[in-house]
C-alpha positions in Angstrom: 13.7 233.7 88.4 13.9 231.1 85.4 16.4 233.4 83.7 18.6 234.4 86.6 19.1 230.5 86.9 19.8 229.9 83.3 22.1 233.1 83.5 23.7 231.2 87.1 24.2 227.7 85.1 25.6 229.2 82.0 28.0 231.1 84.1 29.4 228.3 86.2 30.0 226.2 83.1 31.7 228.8 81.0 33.7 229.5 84.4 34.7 226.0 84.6 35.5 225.2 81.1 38.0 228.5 81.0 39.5 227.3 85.0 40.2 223.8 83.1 41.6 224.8 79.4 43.6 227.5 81.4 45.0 224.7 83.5 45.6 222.7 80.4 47.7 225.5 79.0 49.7 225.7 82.3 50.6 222.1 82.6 52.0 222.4 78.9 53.8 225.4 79.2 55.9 223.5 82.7 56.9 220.4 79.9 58.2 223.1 77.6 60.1 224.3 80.1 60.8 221.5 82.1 61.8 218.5 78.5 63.6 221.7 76.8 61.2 221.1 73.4 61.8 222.7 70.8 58.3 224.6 70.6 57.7 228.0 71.6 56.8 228.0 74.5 53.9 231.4 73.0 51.5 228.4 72.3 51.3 227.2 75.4 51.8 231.0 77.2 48.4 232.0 74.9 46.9 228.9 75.6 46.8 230.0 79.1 45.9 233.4 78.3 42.8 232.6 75.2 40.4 230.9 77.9 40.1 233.7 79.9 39.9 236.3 77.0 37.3 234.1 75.6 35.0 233.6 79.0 34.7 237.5 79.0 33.7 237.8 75.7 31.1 235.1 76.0 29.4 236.6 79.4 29.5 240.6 77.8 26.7 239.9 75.9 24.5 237.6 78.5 25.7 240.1 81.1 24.5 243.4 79.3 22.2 242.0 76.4 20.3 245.5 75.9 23.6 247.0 75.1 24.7 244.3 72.8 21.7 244.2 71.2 23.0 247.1 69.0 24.8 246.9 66.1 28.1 247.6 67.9 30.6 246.3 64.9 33.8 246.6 67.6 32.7 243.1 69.5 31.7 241.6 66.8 35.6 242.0 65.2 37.0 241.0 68.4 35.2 237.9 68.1 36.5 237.2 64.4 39.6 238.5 65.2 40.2 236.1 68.1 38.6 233.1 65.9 41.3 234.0 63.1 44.3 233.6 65.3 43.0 230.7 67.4 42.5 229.0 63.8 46.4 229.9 62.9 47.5 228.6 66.0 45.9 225.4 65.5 47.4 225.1 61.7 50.9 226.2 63.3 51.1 223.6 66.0 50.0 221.0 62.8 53.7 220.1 62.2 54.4 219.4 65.6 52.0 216.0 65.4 53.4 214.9 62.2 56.8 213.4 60.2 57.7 216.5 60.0 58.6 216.5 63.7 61.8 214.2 63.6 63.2 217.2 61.3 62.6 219.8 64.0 64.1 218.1 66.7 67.4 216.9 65.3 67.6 220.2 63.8 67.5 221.7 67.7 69.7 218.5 69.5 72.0 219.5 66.7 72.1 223.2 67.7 72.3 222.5 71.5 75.3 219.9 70.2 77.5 222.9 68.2 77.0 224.9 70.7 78.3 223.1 73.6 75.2 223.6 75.4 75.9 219.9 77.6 74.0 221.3 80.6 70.6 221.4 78.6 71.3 218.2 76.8 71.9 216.6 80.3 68.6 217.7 82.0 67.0 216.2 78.3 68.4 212.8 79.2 67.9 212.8 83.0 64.3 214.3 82.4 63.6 211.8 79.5 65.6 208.6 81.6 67.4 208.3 77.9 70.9 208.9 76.4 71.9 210.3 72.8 69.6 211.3 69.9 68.7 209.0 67.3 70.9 206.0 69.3 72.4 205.5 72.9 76.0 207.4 71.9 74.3 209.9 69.2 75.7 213.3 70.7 74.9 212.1 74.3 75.9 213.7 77.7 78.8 214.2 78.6 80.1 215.1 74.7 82.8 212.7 74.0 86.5 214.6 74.3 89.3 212.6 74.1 91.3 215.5 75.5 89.4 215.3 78.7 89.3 211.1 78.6 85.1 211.3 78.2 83.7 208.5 76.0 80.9 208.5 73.3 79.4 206.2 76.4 79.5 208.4 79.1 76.0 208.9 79.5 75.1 205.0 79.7 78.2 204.2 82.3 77.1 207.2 84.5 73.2 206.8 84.4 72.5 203.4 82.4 70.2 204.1 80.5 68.8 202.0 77.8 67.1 204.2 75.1 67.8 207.0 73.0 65.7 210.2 73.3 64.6 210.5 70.2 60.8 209.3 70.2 60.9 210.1 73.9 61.5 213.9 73.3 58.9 214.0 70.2 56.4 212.2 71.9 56.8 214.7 74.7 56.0 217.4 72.3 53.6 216.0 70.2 51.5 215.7 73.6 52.0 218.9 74.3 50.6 220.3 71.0 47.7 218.3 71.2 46.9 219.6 74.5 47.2 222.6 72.9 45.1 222.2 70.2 42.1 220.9 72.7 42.1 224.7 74.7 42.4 226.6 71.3 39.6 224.1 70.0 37.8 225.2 73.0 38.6 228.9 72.6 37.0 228.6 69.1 34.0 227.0 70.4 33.4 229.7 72.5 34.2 232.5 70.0 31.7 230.9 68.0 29.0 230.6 70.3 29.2 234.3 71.6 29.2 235.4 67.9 25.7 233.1 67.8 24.5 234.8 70.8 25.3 238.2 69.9 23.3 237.3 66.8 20.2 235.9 68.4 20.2 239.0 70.9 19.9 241.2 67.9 17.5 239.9 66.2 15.3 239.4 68.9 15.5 242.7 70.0 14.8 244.4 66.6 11.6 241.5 66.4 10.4 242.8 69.9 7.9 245.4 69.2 8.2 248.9 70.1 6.2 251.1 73.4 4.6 253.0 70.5 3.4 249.9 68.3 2.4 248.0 72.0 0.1 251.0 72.6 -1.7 251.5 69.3 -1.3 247.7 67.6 -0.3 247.1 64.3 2.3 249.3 63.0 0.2 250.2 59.7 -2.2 251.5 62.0 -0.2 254.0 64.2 2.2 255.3 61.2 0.0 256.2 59.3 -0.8 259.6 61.4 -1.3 263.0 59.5 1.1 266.3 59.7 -1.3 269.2 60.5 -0.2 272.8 60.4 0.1 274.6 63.4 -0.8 271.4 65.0 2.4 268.8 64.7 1.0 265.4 64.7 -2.3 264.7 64.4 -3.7 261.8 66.9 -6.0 260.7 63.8 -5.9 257.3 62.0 -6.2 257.4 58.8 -7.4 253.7 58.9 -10.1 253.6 61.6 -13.2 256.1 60.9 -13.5 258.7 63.5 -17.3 259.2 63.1 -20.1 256.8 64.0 -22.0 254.8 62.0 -25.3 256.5 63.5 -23.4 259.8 62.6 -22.7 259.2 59.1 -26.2 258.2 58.8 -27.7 261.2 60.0 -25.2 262.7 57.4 -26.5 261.0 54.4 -23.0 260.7 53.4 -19.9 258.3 54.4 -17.9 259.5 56.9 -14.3 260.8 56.5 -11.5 262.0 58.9 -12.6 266.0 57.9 -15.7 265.4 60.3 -13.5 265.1 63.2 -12.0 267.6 62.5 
């Protein structure tokens, strides 16, 4: 009864952890799509997905713990496998909270700029409440064309707006990859405590001792049986005298295993 309630709490807390880190990964996978950041949107899309491939991989084991109690080297390398690429994910998403971040983001307001992608940059600015890049008329939306009598202040007469989107765009990813971070953080936690389990269900099940050593105690005593021909194993101990004391007496001699026999 004890166990099935451990068993009942561990599963409703592993439940709920993977419900909330996979709801994490959803809500940063909408900002990608809805702020246009330049991150790929697979670290959010595998955030989603790691919680859940983690939760089943912790419960295996505490579901069926006499099968997992063998050396069965495929789970095991599941487990490392999924820890390795968690770990990468983590170091990937790095640059995304750092200096290094300014760099990535002019670099993609630059390409949506040369490519005359205005409808993107637009939805940046209305999403963000901001106009231009690095400064109010920095490649802002509506692009500036004389031929067509639009400004380099277009965007701040149509929507006036008073900041650039600059910090507002990197801040917007920078959340985002620290969100990310926490459910991978969380996928390695649990990796890491199914590996522990696995472990401890192992060893305790090559500790627990055997029908054959319950029945006969030590495991000197009932392995030490002899090979008799014609007769396959003998039920004789080779460490507990078969013959009585009163017997041996009688016998004027100490008595061996051959007077069983």
């Amino acid at each position: 009864m004890l166990q099935s309630r451990k068993n009942l709490l561990i599963l409703t807390s592993s439940t709920s952890a993977a419900f909330v880190l996979t709801l994490l990964g959803i809500m940063q996978l909408t900002k990608v799509v809805h702020f246009h950041l330049p991150l790929p949107t697979v670290f959010p899309t595998l955030a989603i997905a790691f919680p859940s491939v983690a939760l089943v991989l912790f419960l295996l084991p505490i579901a069926s713990s006499k099968v997992f109690s063998t050396r069965r080297l495929f789970y095991p390398a599941i487990l490392v496998g999924l820890l390795v690429v968690a770990t990468l994910f983590v170091g990937l998403l790095a640059p995304y909270l750092s200096y290094v971040t300014h760099a990535i983001h002019e670099a993609a307001w630059q390409r949506l700029y040369a490519s005359k992608n205005e409808l993107v940059v637009e939805k940046i600015e209305q999403s963000l409440k901001c106009c231009g890049f690095a400064s109010l008329y920095d490649r802002a939306a509506p692009f500036a064309n004389p031929a067509d009598s639009v400004a380099v202040n277009a965007c701040v007469l149509k929507y006036a707006y008073a900041d650039s989107c600059s910090e507002k765009w990197e801040h917007q990813s920078a959340v985002v990859a620290e969100w990310c971070i926490v459910v991978f953080g969380g996928v390695l936690v649990a990796t890491v405590a199914s590996l522990l389990y696995t472990i401890y269900v192992y060893k305790s099940k090559v500790l627990e001792p055997s029908a054959c050593e319950a029945r006969h105690g030590d495991r000197a005593t009932w392995s030490h049986r002899t090979r008799l021909p014609f007769a396959g194993y003998s039920t004789i101990d080779r460490t507990t005298p078969s013959v009585s004391s009163e017997n041996s007496a009688l016998l004027g001699r100490p008595a061996t295993n051959a007077d069983a026999i």
